[in-house]
N, C-alpha and C positions, 0 to 999 in steps of 0.2 A: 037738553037740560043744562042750565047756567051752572058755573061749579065759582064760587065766590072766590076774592083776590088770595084772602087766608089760606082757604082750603088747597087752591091750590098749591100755594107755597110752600105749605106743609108736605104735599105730595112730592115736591119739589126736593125738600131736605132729606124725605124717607129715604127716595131714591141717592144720594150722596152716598159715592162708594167707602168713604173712612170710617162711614158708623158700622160697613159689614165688618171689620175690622176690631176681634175682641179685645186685643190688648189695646186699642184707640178706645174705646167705648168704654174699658174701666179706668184709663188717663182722664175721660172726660169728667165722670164720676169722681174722681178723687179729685179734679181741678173744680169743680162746683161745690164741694163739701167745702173746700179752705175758704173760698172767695167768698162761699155763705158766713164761715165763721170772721173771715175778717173786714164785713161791712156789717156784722153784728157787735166787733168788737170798736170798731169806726164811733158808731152811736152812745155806745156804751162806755168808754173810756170819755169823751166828751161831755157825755151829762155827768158823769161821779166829779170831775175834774171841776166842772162849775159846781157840780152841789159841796164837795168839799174846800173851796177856796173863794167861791163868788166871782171870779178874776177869770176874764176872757183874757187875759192875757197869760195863765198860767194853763187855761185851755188850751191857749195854741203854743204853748210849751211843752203840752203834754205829747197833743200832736205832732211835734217837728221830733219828739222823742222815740216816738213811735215810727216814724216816717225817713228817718237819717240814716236809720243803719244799711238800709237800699241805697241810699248814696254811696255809705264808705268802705261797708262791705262786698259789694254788689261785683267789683270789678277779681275779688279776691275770690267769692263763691261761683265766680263763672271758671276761674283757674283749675278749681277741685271738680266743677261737672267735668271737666276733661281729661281727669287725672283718675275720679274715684265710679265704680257704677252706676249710674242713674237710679237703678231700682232702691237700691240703701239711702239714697240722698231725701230720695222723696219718701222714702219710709222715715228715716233719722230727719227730717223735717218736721214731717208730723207727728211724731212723737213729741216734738220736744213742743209744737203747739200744742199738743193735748196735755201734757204736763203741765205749761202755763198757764193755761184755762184753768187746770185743777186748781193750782198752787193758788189763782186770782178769787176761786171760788172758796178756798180755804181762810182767805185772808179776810175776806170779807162777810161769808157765812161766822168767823168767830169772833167778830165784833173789832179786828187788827184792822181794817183797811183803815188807807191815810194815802195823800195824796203821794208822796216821793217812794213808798213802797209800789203802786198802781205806776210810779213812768220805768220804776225799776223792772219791773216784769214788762210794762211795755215796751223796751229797747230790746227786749229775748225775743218777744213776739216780731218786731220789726227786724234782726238780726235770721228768725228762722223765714221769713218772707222771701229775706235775702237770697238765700241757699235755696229755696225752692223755684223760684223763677227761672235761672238758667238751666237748673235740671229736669224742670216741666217741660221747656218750650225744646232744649235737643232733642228730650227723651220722641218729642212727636216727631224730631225731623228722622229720627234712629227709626220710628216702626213706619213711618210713613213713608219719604224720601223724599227728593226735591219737587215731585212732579203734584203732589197732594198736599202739601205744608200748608199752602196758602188758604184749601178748604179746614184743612185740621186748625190751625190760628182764627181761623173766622167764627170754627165751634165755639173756642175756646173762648172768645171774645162773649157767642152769644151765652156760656155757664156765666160771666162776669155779670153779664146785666142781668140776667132773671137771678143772680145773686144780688145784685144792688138794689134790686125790689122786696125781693123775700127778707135778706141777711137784718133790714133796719125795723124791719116790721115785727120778726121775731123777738128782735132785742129790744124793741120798745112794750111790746106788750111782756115780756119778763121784767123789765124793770115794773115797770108801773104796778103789776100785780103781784109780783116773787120776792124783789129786789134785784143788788147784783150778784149776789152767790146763785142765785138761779141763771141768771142770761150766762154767767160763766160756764157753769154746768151743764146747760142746752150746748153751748159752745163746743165744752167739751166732748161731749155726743158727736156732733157732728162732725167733729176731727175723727173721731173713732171712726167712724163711717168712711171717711177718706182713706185711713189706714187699713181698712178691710178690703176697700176696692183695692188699694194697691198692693198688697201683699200675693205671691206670685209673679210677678210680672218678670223677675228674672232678670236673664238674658233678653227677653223681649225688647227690652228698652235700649238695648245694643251695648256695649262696652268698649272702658276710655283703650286707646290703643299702647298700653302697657305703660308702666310704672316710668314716671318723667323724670329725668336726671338734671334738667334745665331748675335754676332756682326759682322762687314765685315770684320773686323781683322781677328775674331774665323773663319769665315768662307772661309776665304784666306788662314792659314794655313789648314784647314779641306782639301781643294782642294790641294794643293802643295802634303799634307800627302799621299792623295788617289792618286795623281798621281805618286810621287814616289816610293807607297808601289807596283805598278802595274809594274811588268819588261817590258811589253810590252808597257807603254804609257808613265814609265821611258825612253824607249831606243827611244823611236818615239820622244820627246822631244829634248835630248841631240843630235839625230841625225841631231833635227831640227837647233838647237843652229848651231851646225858644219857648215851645208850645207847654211846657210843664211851669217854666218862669213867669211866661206874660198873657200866655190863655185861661188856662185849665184853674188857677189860682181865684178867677170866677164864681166858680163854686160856693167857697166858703163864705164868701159877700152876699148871695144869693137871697139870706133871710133878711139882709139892713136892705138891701133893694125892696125886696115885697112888703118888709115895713114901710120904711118910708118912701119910696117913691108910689110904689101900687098901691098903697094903705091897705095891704090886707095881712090874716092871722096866720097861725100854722097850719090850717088846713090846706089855702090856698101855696103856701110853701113847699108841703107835700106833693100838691097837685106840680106845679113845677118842676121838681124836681124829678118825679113820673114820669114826664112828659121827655125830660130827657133821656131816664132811662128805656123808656118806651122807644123813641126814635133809634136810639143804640140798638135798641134791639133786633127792629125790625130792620136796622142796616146790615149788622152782624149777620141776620140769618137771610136776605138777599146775595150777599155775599158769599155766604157759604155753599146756597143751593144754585150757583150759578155751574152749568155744565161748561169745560170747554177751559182751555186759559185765557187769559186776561192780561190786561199792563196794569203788573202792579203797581210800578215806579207813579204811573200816571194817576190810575187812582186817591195813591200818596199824596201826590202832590194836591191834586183839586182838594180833595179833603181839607189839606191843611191851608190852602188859599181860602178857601170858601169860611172855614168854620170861624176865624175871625171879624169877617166881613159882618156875618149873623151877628157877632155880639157886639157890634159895633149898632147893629138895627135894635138889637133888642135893649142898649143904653138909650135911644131914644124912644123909645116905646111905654107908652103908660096905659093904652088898653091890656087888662088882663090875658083875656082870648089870643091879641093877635101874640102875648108873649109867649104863652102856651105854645101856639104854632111854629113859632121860632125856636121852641127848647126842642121840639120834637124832631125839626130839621137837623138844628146843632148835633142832639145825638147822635144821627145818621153820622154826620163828619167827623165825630169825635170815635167814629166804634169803625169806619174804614179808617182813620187813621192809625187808632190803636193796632187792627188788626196787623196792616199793612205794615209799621213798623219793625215786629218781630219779623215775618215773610221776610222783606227785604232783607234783611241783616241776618237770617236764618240761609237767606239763599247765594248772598254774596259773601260772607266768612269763609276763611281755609275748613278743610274738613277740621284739623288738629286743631284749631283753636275756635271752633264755633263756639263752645261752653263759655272759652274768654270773652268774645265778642256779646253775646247774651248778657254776661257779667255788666261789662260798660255798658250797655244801654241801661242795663235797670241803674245803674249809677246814673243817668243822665236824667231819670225818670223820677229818682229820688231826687231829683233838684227842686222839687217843687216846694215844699215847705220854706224854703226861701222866699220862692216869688209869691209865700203866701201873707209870710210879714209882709213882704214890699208891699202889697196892694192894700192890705185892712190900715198901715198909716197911709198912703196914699186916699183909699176913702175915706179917712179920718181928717184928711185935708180939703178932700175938695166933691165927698159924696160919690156914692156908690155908681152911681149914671155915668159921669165922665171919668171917673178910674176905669171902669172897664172900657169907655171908649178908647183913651189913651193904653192900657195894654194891648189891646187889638191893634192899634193902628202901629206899636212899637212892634209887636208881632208881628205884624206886614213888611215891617222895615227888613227885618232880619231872616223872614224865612221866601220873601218873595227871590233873590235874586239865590237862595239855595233848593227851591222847589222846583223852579222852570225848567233849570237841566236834565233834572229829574225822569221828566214827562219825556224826555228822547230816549231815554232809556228802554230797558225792556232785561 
């Protein structure tokens, strides 16, 4: 009897030894609740932002609002994972996303919303985003260790995408039918949910190794040093820089592409954008259910060679279908990168400053609202088709001769 590609995969993932692991199984839990609420809040802060000002350009104000404090914070909240317990951070995170939720669903259930109170709570929400990313991604390396991260990072990846699926769809059908004091409040739900899963967890999550007398200055450059001196968590870095400025920045052009170049509506924009979470997906959890280890470094790299090259084919591409087939690839390369990223820089950091090191990458990560303006005036100049050609092929420039190295690695 035939057993289908699915099925078996799935048998595949049951078997991965991180999910017998209960303090890993309610990290996952609590990293799918956030990621659900913050590609509900993605959608949701986007549409109130045009329906209250008309102005795509105050939409993507709104966005780089939300999106910045990952840059400036990012290297400062990787300090404190190493300083304060994991299990508080991630509780003191979500908390104070569920408070914002409230306070958003307050604002706007009483008739107060207004655009510059909605970017004011949205720099809390992108400021608590901050603080939880380096405290998620050590807490896995503290239950798990070096020899299973790389499966634990590849779960976590797959909560991201069946959260990029679910998180917009939830929020769109709360606006459309509730408004936004309702998508807040769902929101807010499911922060609680996150906070449930993680409370207990303790000591589980491991603890920083005692109270640090070093300043957060000293020890912001201590962390920069260790990661520069490192080639391998240099090159995962700068490649991160590249691929947030001149790839990933895609995205948000997506709809002026399927308007005008594919002439089609929202549905088929929907469908695209699926397609890539789709691909992610099914990368993410080949990845994960892989038995055995693997070269990360090398994965990394093809990833980030490859997924360019894609959006370089799909700026020439005007059949629908074959774009389809190319978003679904792209995700694959965009969900082993992702994944790969943390890994690496999870596995090459000192023990004492892994928290720091975590920090700076989401700092690198947050670079992207930059390269988000760059590209929407760049399409504005010369269309959606060869902007993203020319990002890709600037991307090539810059991460070809930092990925090859890579690939010797191990």
């Amino acid at each position: 009897m035939s057993v289908s590609p699915v099925a078996a995969l799935a048998g595949r993932l049951a078997a991965v030894d991180v999910l017998h692991e209960p303090s890993y199984r309610r990290l996952w839990l609590s990293g799918l609740c956030v990621n659900v609420a913050r590609w509900m809040d993605l959608v949701t802060v986007g549409w109130l932002a045009l329906l209250l000002t008309g102005s795509p350009f105050m939409v993507g104000l709104a966005a780089f609002a939300r999106a910045a404090p990952l840059m400036f914070v990012g290297p400062f909240a990787g300090i404190v994972a190493d300083r304060v317990a994991r299990s508080r951070l991630l509780l003191a995170a979500q908390s104070v996303g569920l408070a914002t939720a409230l306070a958003l669903a307050a604002v706007f259930g009483g008739g107060l919303g207004g655009y510059w109170p909605l970017v004011a709570l949205e720099v809390v929400f992108g400021a608590m985003w901050a603080l939880d990313f380096p405290a998620r991604r050590t807490a896995l390396y503290a239950v798990l260790g070096a020899g299973r991260v790389a499966q634990a990072v590849s779960l976590e990846t797959v909560s991201m995408q069946i959260a990029k699926m679910l998180g917009p769809l939830v929020a769109g059908v709360c606006l459309a039918r509730a408004g936004p004091a309702a998508a807040y409040l769902v929101m807010a739900g499911v922060y609680a949910c996150g906070l449930l899963a993680s409370t207990g967890l303790g000591g589980r999550l491991g603890r920083p190794g005692g109270a640090s007398t070093t300043s957060v200055g000293a020890s912001l450059r201590a962390g920069l040093a260790a990661a520069w001196s490192s080639p391998t968590v240099r090159g995962v870095l700068l490649v991160t820089i590249a691929m947030n400025t001149l790839f990933f920045p895609y995205q948000h052009m997506l709809p002026v592409f399927a308007r005008d170049v594919l002439a089609v509506g929202p549905t088929a924009l929907g469908a695209l954008v699926a397609a890539d979470g789709g691909g992610a997906l099914v990368g993410a959890l080949l990845i994960a259910s892989r038995r055995g280890g693997f070269a990360q470094p090398t994965l990394f790299a093809a990833a980030v060679l490859i997924a360019p090259l894609l959006l370089v084919a799909l700026s020439g591409t005007r059949a629908f279908v074959a774009c389809l087939a190319l978003m679904v690839v792209m995700g694959a390369a965009e969900s082993a990168f992702a994944a790969m990223q943390s890994t690496l820089v999870l596995l090459s950091a000192p023990d004492r400053l892994r928290g720091g090191a975590m920090g700076i990458l989401s700092a690198c990560i947050g670079t992207q609202p930059l390269g988000t303006l760059a590209i929407g005036m760049l399409a504005a100049a010369v269309g959606a088709p060869l902007a993203f050609a020319i990002n890709a092929l600037a991307a090539l420039l810059v991460i070809v001769p930092l990925a090859v190295p890579l690939m010797r690695r191990r």
